[in-house]
Structures are given as C-alpha cells and as structure tokens.
N, C-alpha and C positions, 0 to 999 in steps of 0.2 A: 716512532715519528719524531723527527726532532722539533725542536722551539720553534724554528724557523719555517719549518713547512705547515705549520700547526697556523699560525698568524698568518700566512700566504692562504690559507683555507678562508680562513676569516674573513679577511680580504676581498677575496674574489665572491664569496657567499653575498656579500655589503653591495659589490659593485652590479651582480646581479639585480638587488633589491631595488638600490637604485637607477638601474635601468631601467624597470620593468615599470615604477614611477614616472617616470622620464615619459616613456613611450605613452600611455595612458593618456598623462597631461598635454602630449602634441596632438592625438587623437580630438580630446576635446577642444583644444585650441581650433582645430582642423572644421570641424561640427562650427562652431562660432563663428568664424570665416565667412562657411557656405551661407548660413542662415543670417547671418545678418542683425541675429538677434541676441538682445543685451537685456540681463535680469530685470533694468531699470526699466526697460520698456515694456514688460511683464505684467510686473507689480509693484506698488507703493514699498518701500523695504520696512517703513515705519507700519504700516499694518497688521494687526495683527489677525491671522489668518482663524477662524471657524471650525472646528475639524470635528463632524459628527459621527454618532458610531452607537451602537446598543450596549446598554447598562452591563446586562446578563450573557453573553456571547461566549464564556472562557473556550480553548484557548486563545480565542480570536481581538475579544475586547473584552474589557471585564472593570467591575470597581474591586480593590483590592480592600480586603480589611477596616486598612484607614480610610476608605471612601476618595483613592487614588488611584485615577485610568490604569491600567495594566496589562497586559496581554503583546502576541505575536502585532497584531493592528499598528497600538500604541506605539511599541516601541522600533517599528518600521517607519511610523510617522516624522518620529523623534529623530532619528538618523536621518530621513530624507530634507527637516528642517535644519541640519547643521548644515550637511556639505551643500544645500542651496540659500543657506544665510537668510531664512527667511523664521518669521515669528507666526507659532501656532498656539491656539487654544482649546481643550477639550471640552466637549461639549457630550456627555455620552446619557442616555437615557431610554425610554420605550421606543423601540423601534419604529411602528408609527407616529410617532410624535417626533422621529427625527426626520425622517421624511416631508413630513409638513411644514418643518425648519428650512428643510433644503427649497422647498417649493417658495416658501414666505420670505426667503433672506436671512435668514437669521443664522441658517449655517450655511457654508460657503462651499463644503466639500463632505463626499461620505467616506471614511477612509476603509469601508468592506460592504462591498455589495456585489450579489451575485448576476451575470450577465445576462439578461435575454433581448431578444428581439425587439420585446413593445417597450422594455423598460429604453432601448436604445435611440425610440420616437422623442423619450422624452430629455435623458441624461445622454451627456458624451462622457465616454469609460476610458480611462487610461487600460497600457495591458496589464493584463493578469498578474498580479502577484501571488494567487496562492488558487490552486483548484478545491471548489468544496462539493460533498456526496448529500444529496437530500434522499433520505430514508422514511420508510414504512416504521412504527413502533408499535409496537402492541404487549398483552400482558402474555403472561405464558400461560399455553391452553386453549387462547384463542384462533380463529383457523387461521391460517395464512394465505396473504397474500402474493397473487403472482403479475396483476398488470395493476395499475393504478386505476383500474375501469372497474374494476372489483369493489371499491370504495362506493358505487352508487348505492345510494338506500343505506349506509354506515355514518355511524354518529365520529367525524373525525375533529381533532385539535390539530388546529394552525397556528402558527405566529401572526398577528396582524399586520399587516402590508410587506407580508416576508414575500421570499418569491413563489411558496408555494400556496400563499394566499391570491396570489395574482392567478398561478396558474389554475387553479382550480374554478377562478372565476370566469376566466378565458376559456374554457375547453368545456364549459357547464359539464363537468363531472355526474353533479347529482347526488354529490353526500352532502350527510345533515353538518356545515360547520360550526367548530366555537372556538371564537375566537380567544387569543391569549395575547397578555405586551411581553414574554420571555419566553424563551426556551424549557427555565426552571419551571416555570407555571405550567409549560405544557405533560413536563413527564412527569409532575406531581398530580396534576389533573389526570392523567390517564392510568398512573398508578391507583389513584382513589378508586377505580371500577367505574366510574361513571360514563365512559364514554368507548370506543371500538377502538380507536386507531389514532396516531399520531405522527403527523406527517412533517416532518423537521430533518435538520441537517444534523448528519452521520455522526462526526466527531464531538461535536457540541454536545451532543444527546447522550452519547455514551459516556464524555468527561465530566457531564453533570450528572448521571444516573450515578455513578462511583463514588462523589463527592457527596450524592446527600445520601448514599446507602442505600439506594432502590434498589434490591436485585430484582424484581419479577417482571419487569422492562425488557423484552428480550427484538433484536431486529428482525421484520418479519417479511421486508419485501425490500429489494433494491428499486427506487424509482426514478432514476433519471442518473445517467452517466453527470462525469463531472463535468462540475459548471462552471466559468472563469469568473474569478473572484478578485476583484482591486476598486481604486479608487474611482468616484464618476462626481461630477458637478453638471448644473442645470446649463441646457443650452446658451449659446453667449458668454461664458468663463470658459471660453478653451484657454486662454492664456494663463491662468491659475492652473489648470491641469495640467498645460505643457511642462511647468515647473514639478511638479511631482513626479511625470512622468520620468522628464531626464534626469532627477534625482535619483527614481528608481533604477532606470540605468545605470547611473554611477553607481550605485551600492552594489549591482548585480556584478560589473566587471572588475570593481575592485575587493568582492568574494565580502563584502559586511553584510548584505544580503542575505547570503549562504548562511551567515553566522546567527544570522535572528532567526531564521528559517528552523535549522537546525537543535536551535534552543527551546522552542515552542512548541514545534511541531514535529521534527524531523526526528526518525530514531537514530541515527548517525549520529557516532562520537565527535565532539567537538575535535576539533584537531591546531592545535596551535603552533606557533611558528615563531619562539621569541628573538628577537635582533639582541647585538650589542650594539652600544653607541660610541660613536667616536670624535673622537675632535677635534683631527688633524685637519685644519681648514687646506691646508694647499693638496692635500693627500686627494680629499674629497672636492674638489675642484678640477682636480687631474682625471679622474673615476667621471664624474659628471660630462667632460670636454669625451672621453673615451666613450662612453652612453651614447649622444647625442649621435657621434659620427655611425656607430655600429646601427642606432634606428633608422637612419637615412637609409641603410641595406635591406632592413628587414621588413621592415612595414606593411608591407602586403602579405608576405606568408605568417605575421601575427594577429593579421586582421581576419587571415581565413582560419586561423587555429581558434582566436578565440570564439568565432561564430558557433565551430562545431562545439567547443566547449559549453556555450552558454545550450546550445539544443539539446545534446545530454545532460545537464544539468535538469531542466526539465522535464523532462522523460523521467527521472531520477529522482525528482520534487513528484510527479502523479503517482510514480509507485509507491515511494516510502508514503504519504498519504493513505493507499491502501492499505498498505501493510501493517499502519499504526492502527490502522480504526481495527481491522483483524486482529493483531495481535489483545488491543484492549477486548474484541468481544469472545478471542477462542479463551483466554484468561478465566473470564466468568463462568461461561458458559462448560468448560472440561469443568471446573469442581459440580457446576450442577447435576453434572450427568452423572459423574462418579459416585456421590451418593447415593443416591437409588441402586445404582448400578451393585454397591458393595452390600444393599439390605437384600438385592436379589440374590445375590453369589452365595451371602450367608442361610440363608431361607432354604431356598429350594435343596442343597443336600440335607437336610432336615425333613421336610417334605418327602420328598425319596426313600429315607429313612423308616421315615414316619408310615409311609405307605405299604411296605417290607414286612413292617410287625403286624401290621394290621390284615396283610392278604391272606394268612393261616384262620384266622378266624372269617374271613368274605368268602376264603372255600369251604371252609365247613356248611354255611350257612347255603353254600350254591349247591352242595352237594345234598343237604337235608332238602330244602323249599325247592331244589329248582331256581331255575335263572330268576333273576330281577332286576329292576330300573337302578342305575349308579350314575348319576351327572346326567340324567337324562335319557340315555341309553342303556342298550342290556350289556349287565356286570361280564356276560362271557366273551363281548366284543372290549369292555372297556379295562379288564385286568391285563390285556396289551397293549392298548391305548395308551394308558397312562405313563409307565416308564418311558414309555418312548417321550410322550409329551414333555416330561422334565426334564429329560438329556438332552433337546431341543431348544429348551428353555434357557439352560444352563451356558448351552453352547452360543446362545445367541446373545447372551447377556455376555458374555465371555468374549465376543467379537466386538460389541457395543465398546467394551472398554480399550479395546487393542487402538481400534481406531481414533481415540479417543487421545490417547497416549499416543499415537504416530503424530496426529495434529498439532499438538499441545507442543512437542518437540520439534517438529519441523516451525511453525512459528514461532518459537524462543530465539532470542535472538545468542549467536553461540561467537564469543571472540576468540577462544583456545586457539592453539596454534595446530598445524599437523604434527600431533604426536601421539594419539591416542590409538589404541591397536582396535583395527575395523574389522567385521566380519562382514565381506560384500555383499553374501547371501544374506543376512539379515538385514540391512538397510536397503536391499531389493525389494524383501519381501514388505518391507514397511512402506515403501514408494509404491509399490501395486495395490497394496490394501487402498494409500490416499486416493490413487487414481482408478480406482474400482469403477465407480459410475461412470467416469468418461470411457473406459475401455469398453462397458456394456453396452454404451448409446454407438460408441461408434462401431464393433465390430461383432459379429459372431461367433468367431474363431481367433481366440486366444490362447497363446502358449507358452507358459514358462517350462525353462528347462536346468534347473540351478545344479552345477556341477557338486560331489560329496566332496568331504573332508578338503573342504579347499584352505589354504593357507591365508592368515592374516593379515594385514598391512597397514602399515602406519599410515595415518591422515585422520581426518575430519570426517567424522561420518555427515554430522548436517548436510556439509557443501556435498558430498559426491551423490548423497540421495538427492538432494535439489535437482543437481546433473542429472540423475537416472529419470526423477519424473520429469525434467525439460522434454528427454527425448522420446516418455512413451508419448505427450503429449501433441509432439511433434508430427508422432508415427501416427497417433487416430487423426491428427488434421487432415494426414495425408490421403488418407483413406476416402474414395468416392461411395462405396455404399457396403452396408454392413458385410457381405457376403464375403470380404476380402480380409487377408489372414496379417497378425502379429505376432511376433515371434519374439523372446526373448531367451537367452543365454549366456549361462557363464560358466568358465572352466578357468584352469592354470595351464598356462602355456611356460614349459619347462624347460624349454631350449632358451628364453629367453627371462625367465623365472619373473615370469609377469602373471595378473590376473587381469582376463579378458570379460568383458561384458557387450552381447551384441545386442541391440535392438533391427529387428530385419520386418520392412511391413508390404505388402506389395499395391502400394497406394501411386500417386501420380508423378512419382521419380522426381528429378530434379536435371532439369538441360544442364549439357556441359560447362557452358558459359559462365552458369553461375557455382560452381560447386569449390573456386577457388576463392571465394566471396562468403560463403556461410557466415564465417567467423567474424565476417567486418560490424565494428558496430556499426548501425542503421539501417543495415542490409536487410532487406523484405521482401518476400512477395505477397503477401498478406496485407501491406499497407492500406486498404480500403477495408477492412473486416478488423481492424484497429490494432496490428502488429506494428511491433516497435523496432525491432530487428535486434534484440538487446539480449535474447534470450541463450542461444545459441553462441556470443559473443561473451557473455557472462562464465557459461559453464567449461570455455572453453578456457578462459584463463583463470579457474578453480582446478582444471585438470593440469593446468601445465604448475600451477603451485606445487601439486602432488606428485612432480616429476611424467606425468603419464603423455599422452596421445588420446587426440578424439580422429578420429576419420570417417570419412563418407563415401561412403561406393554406391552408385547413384546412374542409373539411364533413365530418362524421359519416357514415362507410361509404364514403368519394369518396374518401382519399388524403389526402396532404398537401405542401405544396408549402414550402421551407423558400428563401427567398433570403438570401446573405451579400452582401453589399456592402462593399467596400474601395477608401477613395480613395487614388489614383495620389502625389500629393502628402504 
C-alpha cells in the first residue's frame, strides 16, 4: 500500500469519527428544542449535589483502602457529573442510615437501589442502569432451598432496609429475621453457624465471600429474577433526576457507559479504539461542512440503528451478569467437588482390593460355620453384593467428576482463535452429559447416534458445543409431553468432506412464515416465558466463523429437523 493511500485511510477513519460526533450532538440539540428545557432551570450549577450509597456493596459501591468511594456506582456517578457539569458529593455509609438521609434531606439522591412497586409509592427511579439477582445463602450441608416460602420457621440474615428486608415484611414470610448494616456482616454472620440462611444479593455475596476467604457459603436457592437497579430520589426532585437520567443517556450512546459497565462488572474485554490527532484546521473544517450535509440524509435510519443497538446491548448487560455470578460460583464450587471426588477414586480400588484378599479366608469360614450376618445381611447374598457395590461406586464418582470438568470448561471463558483440532464426537458427548437433566424432564425417548472413526476439524471446541447444547435445548422446549422422541446424529458426509450433526425432535414444528427469521436477532416466539431471541442468532454466527451451515427443516405440528454442517478443512 502506498504512502498515499495509507494517509487517505486515516483520513476517512477521522471523518467518520467526526461524523458520528456531529450526529449525536444534533440529536441532543434536537431533545433541547422539543423540551424546552435548560440545565439552569434544573438546578443551582453552584450546588453541590448529595449522592448516597452503601459503605460495603463492592462491586457496586464500596470505601477503597484509603477510605475512598469506589466501585461500578461511583464511577457512573463521576461520568454522569462531568458531561452534565454538575457538582456531586459522596455520602456512602449503612445502608439504612442512608435511606433515612434520603428521607430527612440530607441526601439528595441514591445512586443504587433496587426497584419495586412499594419502594415506587415512595421514590421516582430513573431507568435501570444495571440488573441485580437477590439470592438464597446458606452453609454447606445445609438443606436447600427451592421457594422463598421455605424460609418460614428459619432463622435468616438480611440487610437492613435492603429490598429483601422490605420484601420479607411485605409478604409476612414468617422467618425468624436479623438484621445486619452490610452485606459483609451478613456472610460473616452466617458463616459463624449461628443462623439458617442469608438472603442477599447474588454478585455482592459471592465478590465478598472470595475476598474475605469464606468458602463454606455455598448458593442455595435463586429468589427473585432480576431486579432494575439505578438511581431514585424522594418524590418532588424529579428535576434533579431528570439530570442523571439524560446524563445516563449520554454515556449510554456515546458507549462510556459500556466502558464502566464492562470494567466492573462485565466479563467482556475492554475494547479500545485509539484516534490520531490532527491539526490541519481547514482540512477538519472541510470533514465537518462534509458531516453535517451527509446527517441531514441519514438521521432516521441512525436513529433506528441505534435503538436496536442500545436493546441488544441490554439483553447483553442481563446475560454477562449471569454469566459472571456462574462463572465466579462454578470456579469454587468444581475444586470443592474434585476433592472428595479424587479421596473416593483413590479409596475404593483399595477397598476392592482389600475385599479380594479377604474373600479366601470369608469362604473358609462360610464353608466351616455355615452362612452368617456380613453388613447386616447373610455373607452368601452379600459376597455378590459387594463387588458390584464398588464398581457402582467407582463409576459414579467417575461421572461426578466428568460432569464436573464439562461445566468448569464450558464456563471458562475461551478467546483462542479456530484453530485447534475438534473431535465432534467428544464435545457432543460432553453437551449431552450438561444437558442430561433437561433431556430427562423433557422427554422419554432419547437417542444419540454418534458416527465411528469420524475425522477432525479445525475450530473452537467451546463455541460449537455451546451451539450443540443451544439446539438440544431448543429441541426439549419444543417438545409438548414426554412421550415424544429426540434424536441426535453425526456422521461425515464425503461427497462434500463435511461433518454433519442433526438434531431431529418431533415436537411443535415451526410455521413457514417464520423459519426464514430463526437466525434474526430478537426473533422469539417464546417472548412471554422470557426468551430473548439471541440464542439461535448467537450460534448461528459461531457456525458461519467455522465456515459451516446451520439449517432447519421444519412443518407446523411434524417436528423439526435442525442440521449443522462443518468442513473438515
């Protein structure tokens, strides 16, 4: 490439940037127009704004070290205070004790509190800036949890005036509470034994149990989908909220947002985009007059791009949230298991062994006396008995682990590129192990059918098992009652030197209408049962990475017949 096309790249990369500036800033000019409204008729510019929050929160809010606000909150805060030129102060302490601030005046705004109904009698909530999961805690050993109604007659730990202190007072539950001002306090308290159960939020709980080295904290019930999480002030200061709100706006469409999000919270690599600077004033003068006319064209269809943009984003922000709280709990939880797991493996071929030398002298003995009692039972029933029982043993501690190791690896987060040599058969079989229980609940009649000596291919094993369990997943939704069959298969198709994988179920088909729409992202018909339509759209551009083909052959009430195709090459 020569000198000159090299600088013409530059160029044009700049005038982009600076369009995309351009456009944005007439946007908000546009917004200011309709409404009429001017920061000064707001707020005081000279005031310094309140901004309350919990001591103990990380990664949400936190005191740092030097006894300096810190956290995803904070530094949301901090950005929303630049681009709307406004002056804030932190105010961060017990949680109930900031509440009563917010009530008395003394603080002006919360900048993380979780959303409900009664709380919304009292506070107006700007929207969501982050979804949080409030969880069940308990020790390991203890039973588990399956509704939150389980807790009556249980000694549980709350936060004080947290939202799971309201709701428990709301719904009179019926467990014994005690109350705590931290989160820290709670899984220290419930680590000591002294209490049943700890009802606290997901990420918080687990980022603190790590930090102060509790392992025996283990999650024992999910209770409550997520909640919308941002800012709220007391009724009568909507105008102080309106100002965060569109601040949050701004950050969101100008992706600074994305970048605090992703630092805090998000497992997403940061991804950066550095500019050069230039300083050719007439050059960028000429670029600018060029901008403006090209947005006068465009303005509508960036106005509809960006929407969808910010909606997948979204969607994108609730997953990576679960995914983080998973990832930090399959992390602890696979080493817990593995130990036992490796004293059983070692043990019982010893035991086995051990039972082997000992049976020449248990027949002598059966053969002098006559039968007798061995575990409770007669020794002529139990010298069968028991081989069998440890190969049993063996085999199921041997499965314990397999499973153990599919999970551990399908949650790791994997950047390699496709180049590693796959065997399909085996990331099959490790996709069926994950999705064992759902294949049992949904069906009676399952069937794999895995082709011999199949050849290998280059890719990603992670991505293309993800794909495979999208689609058993897919296949049991589709399913109306267990009596109806699933079918899986793979072979190499050698006219076209591909390796084939079908998933075939004969569940509620899919109308023609929609079967050229699968792959759209948003596309659902499950929208009211909480599908996102992302799933199918996901695995379909992990399969066109790997060169391959997904396809669907599909009639209304017949089944659905789903083939992946991956070349060898």
């Amino acid at each position: 490439m020569t000198k000159v096309s090299r600088q013409s790249i530059v160029w044009w990369r700049f005038a982009e940037r600076i369009f995309s500036k351009l456009r944005f800033c007439a946007v908000l000019m546009a917004m200011y127009t309709v409404s009429g409204i001017t920061h000064a008729n707001l707020q005081d510019p000279n005031k310094v704004i309140q901004v309350g929050g919990d001591l103990n929160y990380p990664p949400y809010e936190s005191l740092d070290p030097d006894g300096n606000p810190a956290g995803y909150n904070v530094e949301l805060t901090q950005a929303i205070a630049e681009v709307m030129g406004i002056k804030v102060n932190f105010q961060l302490g017990d949680w109930g004790a900031m509440r009563d601030a917010l009530e008395r005046g003394d603080v002006d705004i919360l900048q993380g509190i979780s959303y409900t109904d009664e709380r919304a009698q009292k506070y107006t909530f700007s929207p969501a800036h982050a979804y949080v999961h409030q969880s069940i805690f308990t020790r390991k050993g203890n039973p588990v949890i399956d509704d939150i109604s389980d807790l009556n007659g249980k000694s549980v730990v709350v936060q004080r005036q947290g939202v799971m202190h309201d709701y428990l007072l709301d719904h009179n539950i019926g467990a014994e509470l005690v109350l705590v001002d931290t989160h820290a306090d709670a899984i220290r308290l419930l680590a000591s034994g002294k209490h049943d159960y700890a009802l606290v939020a997901n990420l918080p709980s687990l980022y603190l149990s790590q930090k102060l080295g509790i392992s025996d904290i283990v999650l024992s019930g999910k209770a409550f989908e997520a909640q919308k999480y941002g800012y709220a002030v007391k009724k009568g200061n909507e105008s102080l909220l309106a100002q965060f709100s569109e601040g949050l706006a701004i950050l969101k469409n100008t992706g600074r947002y994305q970048e605090i999000y992703d630092k805090w919270l998000g497992p997403l690599e940061e991804q950066k985009f550095p500019w050069r600077k230039f300083g050719t004033a007439a050059i960028v003068i000429s670029l600018v007059i060029l901008a403006i006319v090209f947005w006068n064209r465009a303005l509508a269809r960036e106005v509809e791009r960006r929407s969808k943009e910010l909606e997948l984003r979204q969607q994108q922000l609730i997953q990576a949230d679960k995914m983080t709280s998973l990832g930090i709990l399959v992390s602890g939880v696979a080493h817990e298991i593995n130990n036992p797991c490796g004293l059983l493996m070692l043990n019982i071929p010893i035991l086995r062994d051990s039972y082997q030398d000992a049976l020449t002298v248990l027949e002598e003995h059966y053969q002098t006396h006559g039968d007798f009692e061995l575990g409770g039972l007669n020794y002529s029933r139990m010298r069968e008995e028991i081989p069998a029982m440890l190969d049993e043993m063996f085999a199921g501690v041997e499965r314990i682990k397999r499973i153990v190791d599919d999970l551990g690896d399908f949650s790791r987060q994997d950047t390699s590129r496709i180049k590693e040599e796959v065997d399909l058969n085996a990331i099959t079989t490790a996709a069926i192990r994950l999705v064992d229980n759902t294949l049992r609940k949904s069906t009676e009649s399952f069937h794999a059918e895995l082709g011999h000596n199949l050849p290998t291919f280059k890719g990603n094993a992670q991505r293309i098992e993800q794909v495979i369990i999208n689609l058993l997943v897919n296949a049991c939704q589709a399913l109306d009652d267990k009596s109806q069959k699933i079918e899986l298969k793979t072979y190499y198709r050698e006219s076209t030197q591909q390796l084939v994988l079908k998933v075939i179920d004969q569940g509620c088909g899919i109308p023609p209408e929609n079967l050229s729409s699968l792959s759209d992202p948003f596309f659902t018909t499950k929208r009211e049962t909480g599908g996102t339509g992302l799933g199918l759209s996901v695995s379909s551009g992990i399969v066109r990475e790997h060169g391959g083909t997904l396809t669907f052959n599909s009639k209304s009430g017949e089944g659905t017949t789903v083939t992946l195709s991956l070349p060898i090459e």
